[in-house]
C-alpha positions as CSV (number, residue, x, y, z in Angstrom):
1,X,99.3,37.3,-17.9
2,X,99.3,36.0,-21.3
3,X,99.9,32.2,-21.9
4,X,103.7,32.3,-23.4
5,X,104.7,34.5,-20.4
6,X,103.1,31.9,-18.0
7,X,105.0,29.2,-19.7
8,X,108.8,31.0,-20.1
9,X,107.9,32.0,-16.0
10,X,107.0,28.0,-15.7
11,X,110.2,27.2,-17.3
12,X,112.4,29.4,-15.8
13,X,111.6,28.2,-12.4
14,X,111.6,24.4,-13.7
15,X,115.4,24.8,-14.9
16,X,116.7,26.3,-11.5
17,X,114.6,23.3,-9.1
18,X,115.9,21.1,-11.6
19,X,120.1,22.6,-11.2
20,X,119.8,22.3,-7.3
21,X,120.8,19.3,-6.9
22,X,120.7,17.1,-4.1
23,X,122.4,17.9,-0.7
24,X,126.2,16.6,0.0
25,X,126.2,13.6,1.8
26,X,129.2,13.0,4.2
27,X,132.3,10.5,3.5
28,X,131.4,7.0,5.3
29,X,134.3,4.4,5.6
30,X,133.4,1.0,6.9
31,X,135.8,-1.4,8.6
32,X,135.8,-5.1,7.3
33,X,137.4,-7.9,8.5
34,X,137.3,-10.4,5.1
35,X,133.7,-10.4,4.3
36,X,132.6,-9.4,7.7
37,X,131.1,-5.8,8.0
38,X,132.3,-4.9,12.0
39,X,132.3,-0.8,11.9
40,X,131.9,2.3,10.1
41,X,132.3,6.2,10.8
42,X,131.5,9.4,9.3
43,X,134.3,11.6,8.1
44,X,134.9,14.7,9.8
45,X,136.1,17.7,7.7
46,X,135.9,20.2,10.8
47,X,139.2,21.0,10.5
48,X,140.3,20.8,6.6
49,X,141.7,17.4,6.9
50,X,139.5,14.3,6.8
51,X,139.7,12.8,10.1
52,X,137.7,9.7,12.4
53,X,136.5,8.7,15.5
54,X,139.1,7.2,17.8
55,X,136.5,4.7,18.8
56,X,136.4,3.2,15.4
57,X,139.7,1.4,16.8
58,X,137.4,-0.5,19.4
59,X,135.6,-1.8,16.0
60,X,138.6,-3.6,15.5
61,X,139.2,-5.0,19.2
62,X,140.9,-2.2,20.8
63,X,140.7,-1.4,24.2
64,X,139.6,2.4,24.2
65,X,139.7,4.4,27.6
66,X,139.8,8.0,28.6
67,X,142.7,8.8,31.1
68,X,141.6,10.2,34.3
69,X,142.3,13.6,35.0
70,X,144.5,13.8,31.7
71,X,142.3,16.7,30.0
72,X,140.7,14.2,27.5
73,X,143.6,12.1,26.8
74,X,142.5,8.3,25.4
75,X,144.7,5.4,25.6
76,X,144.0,2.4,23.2
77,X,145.4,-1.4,23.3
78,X,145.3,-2.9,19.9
79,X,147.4,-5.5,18.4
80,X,149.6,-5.7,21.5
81,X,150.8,-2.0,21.2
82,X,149.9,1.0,23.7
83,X,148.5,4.5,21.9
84,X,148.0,7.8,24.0
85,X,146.2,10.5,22.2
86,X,145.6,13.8,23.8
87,X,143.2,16.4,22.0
88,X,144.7,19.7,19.9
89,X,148.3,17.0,19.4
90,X,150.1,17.0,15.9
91,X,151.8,13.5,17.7
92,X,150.3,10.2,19.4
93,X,152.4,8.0,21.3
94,X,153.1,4.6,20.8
95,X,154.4,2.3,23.4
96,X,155.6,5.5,25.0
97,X,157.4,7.1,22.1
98,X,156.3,10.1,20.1
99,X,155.0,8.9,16.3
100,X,154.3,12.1,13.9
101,X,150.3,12.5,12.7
102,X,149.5,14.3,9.4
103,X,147.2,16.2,11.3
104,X,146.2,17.8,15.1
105,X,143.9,15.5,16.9
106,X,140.7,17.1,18.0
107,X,137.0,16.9,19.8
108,X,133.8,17.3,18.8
109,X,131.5,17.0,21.4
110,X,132.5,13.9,23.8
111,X,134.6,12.6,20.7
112,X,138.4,12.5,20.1
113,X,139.1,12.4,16.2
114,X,142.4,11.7,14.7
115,X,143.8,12.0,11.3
116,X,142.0,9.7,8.6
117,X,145.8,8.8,7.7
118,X,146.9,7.6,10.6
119,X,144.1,4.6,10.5
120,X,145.9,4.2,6.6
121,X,149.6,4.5,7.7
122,X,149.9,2.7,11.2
123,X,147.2,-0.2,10.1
């Protein structure tokens, strides 16, 4: 192998390391209160839509229970009001009436996720 060979084979494989890039990272949101740092979560994507952890509620004081025997339904007390989420739901329920999500809820693993709007539009 001649030299200038060597060194075009050299740069070829220089300029495609140098394109990859560096893996994606996923979406983190944090929860303040004022200057206070009190929770974060990772953004799911599993199911097109960005979505959280239900337990990122408790982050803010809520009470956050599974119902027994309710096929993973969670109940959360926050801010006075009652909220029932059952998994695969386009709707959650608040104080006992049906409120609209942008989004199905859903489980991955142990963990019920809801639609990353729903922390924007009922907070």
């Amino acid at each position: 192998m001649t030299p200038a060979r060597g060194f075009r084979i050299a740069l070829c494989l220089g300029s495609l390391l140098a394109g990859t890039g560096l893996p994606a990272r996923a979406q983190v949101v944090r929860v303040t209160a004022g200057y206070w740092h009190v929770g974060s979560a990772e953004v799911s994507h599993a199911r097109g839509y960005p979505a959280l952890p239900l337990t990122l509620l408790a982050a803010l004081g809520a009470d956050v229970e599974e119902i027994k025997g309710s096929g993973g339904a969670l109940l959360a007390r926050l801010f006075g009001d009652t909220l029932r989420f059952d998994p695969d739901r386009d709707v959650f329920e608040l104080n006992g009436r049906p409120e609209p999500l942008d989004g199905r809820t859903y489980r991955v693993r142990v963990v019920l996720y809801v639609p990353q709007s729903f922390f924007i539009n009922w907070l």
